[in-house]
TIZA-427742 format. One record per residue: residue in three letters; y, z, x of N, C-alpha, C, O in turn. Coordinates in pm, whole numbers, padded with zeros to 5 digits, always signed. Atoms other than C-alpha are relative to their C-alpha. Layout:
// TIZA-427742
AlaYZXYZXYZXYZX ...
***
This chain:
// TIZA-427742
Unk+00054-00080+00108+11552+11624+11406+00030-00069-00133+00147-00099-00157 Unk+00011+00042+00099+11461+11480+11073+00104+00101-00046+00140+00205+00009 Unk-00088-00122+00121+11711+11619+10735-00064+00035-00048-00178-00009-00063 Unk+00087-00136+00157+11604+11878+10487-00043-00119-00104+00013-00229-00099 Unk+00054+00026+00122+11435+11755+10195+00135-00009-00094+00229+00058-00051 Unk-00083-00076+00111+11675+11753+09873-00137+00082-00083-00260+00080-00080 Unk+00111-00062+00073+11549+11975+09633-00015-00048-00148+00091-00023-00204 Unk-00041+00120+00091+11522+11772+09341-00127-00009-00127-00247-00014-00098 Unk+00104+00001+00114+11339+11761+08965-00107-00161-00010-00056-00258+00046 Unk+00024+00140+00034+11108+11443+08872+00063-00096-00036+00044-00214-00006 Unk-00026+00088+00090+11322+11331+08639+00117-00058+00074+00172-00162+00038 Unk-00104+00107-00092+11594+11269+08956-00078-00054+00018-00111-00108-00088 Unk+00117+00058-00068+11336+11129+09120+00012-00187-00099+00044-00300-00060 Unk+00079+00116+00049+11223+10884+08833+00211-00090-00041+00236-00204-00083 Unk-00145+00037+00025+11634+10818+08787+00017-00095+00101+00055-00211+00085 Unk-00067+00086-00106+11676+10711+09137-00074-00127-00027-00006-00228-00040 Unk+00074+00075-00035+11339+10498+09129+00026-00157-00084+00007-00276-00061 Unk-00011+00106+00138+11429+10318+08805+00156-00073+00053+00184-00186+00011 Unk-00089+00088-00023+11770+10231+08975-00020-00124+00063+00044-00229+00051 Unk+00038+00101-00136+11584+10040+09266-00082-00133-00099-00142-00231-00056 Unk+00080+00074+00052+11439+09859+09018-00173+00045-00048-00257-00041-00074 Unk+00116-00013+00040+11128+10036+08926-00056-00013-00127+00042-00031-00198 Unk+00034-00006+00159+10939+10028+08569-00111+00068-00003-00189+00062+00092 Unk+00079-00123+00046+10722+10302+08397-00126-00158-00003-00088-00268-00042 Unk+00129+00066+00030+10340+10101+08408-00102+00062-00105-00160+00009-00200 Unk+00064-00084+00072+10171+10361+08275+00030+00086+00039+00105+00109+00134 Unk+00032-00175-00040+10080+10733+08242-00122+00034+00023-00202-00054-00010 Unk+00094+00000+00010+09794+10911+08325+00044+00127-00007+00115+00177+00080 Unk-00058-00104-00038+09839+11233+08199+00169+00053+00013+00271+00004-00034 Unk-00115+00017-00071+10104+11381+08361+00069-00031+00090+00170+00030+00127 Unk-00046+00093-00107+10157+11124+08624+00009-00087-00087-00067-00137-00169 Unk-00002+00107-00007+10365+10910+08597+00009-00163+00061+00107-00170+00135 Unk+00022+00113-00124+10293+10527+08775+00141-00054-00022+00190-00014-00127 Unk-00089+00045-00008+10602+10345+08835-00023-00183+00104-00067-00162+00217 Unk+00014+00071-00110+10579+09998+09030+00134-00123-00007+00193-00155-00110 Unk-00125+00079-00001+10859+09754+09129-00048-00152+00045-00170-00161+00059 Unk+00007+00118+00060+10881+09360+09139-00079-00049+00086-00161-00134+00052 Unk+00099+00015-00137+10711+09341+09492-00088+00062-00006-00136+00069+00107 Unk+00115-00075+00039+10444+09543+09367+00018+00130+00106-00096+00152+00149 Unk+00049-00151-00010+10496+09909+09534-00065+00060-00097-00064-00007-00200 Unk+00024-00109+00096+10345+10191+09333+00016+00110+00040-00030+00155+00145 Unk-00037-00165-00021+10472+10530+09306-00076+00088-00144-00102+00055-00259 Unk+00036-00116+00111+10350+10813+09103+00044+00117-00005+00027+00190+00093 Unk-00095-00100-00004+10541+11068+09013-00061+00114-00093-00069+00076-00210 Unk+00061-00101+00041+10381+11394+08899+00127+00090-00092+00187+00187-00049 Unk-00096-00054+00096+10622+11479+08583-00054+00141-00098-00125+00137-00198 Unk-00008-00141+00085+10638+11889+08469+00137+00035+00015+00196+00078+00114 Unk-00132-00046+00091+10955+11942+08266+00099+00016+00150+00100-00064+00243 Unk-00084+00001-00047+11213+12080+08452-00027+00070+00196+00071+00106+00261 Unk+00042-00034-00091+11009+12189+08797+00017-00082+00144-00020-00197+00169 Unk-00034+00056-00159+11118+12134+09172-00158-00074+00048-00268-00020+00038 Unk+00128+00054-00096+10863+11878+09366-00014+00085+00065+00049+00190+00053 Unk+00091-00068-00145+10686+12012+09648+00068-00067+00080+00078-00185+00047 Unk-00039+00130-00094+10872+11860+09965-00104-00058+00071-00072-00139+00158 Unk+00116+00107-00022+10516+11723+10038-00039-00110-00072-00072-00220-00029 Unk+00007+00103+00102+10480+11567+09700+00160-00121+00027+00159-00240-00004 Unk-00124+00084+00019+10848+11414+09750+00024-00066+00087+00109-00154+00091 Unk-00008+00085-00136+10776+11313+10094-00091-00146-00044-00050-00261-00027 Unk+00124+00041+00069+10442+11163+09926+00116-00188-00051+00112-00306-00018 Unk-00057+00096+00127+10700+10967+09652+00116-00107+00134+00147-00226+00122 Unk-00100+00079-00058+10950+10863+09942-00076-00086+00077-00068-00199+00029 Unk+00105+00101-00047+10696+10679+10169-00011-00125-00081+00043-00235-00071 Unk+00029+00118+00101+10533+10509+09867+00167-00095-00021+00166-00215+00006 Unk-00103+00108+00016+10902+10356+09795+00072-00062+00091+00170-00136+00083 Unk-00050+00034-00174+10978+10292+10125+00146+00039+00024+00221-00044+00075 Unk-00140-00108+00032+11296+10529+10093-00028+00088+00135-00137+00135+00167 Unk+00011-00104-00082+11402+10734+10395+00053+00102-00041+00109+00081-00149 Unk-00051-00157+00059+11516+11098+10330+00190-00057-00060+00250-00045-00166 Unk-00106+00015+00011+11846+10964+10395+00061-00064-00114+00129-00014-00203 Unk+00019+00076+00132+11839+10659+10173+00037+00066-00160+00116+00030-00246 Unk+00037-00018+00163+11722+10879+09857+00125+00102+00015+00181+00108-00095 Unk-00081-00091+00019+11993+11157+09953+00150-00076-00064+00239-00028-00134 Unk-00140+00075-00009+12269+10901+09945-00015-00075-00190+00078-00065-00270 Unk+00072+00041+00126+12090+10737+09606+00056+00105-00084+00156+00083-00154 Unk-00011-00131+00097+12092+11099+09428+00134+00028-00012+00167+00073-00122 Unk-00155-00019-00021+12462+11134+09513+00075-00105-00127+00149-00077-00221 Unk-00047+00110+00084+12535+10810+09344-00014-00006-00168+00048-00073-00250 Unk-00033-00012+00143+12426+10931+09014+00051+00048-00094+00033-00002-00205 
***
């Protein structure tokens, strides 16, 4: 059995991503793109202080090639 989701704002999110090395590319809106040196791209759907969706965050962990575990252990670290 897969772990729970964390439950977690964008702005962890864009915390962890930016540790791995990511950088803001642009915005569109209120997405924001993020892509890292090997070219992933993530987009991170930024409203203020609001919990992802654990579909959207599944969405964001894929794109960075992050397993649940990975980003839980990440979020801890900050």
């Amino acid at each position: 059995m897969s772990p729970r989701l964390p439950r977690v704002t964008a702005a962890e999110v864009i915390h962890v991503l930016v540790g791995l090395g990511f950088s803001l590319v642009r915005q569109s809106g209120s997405h924001k793109i993020y892509k890292d040196t090997a070219g992933k791209r993530v987009t991170v759907p930024f409203h203020a202080a609001k919990v992802l969706h654990p579909k959207v965050l599944k969405r964001i962990l894929d794109d960075a090639g992050l397993t649940i575990e990975e980003f839980a252990r990440l979020l801890k670290d900050l």
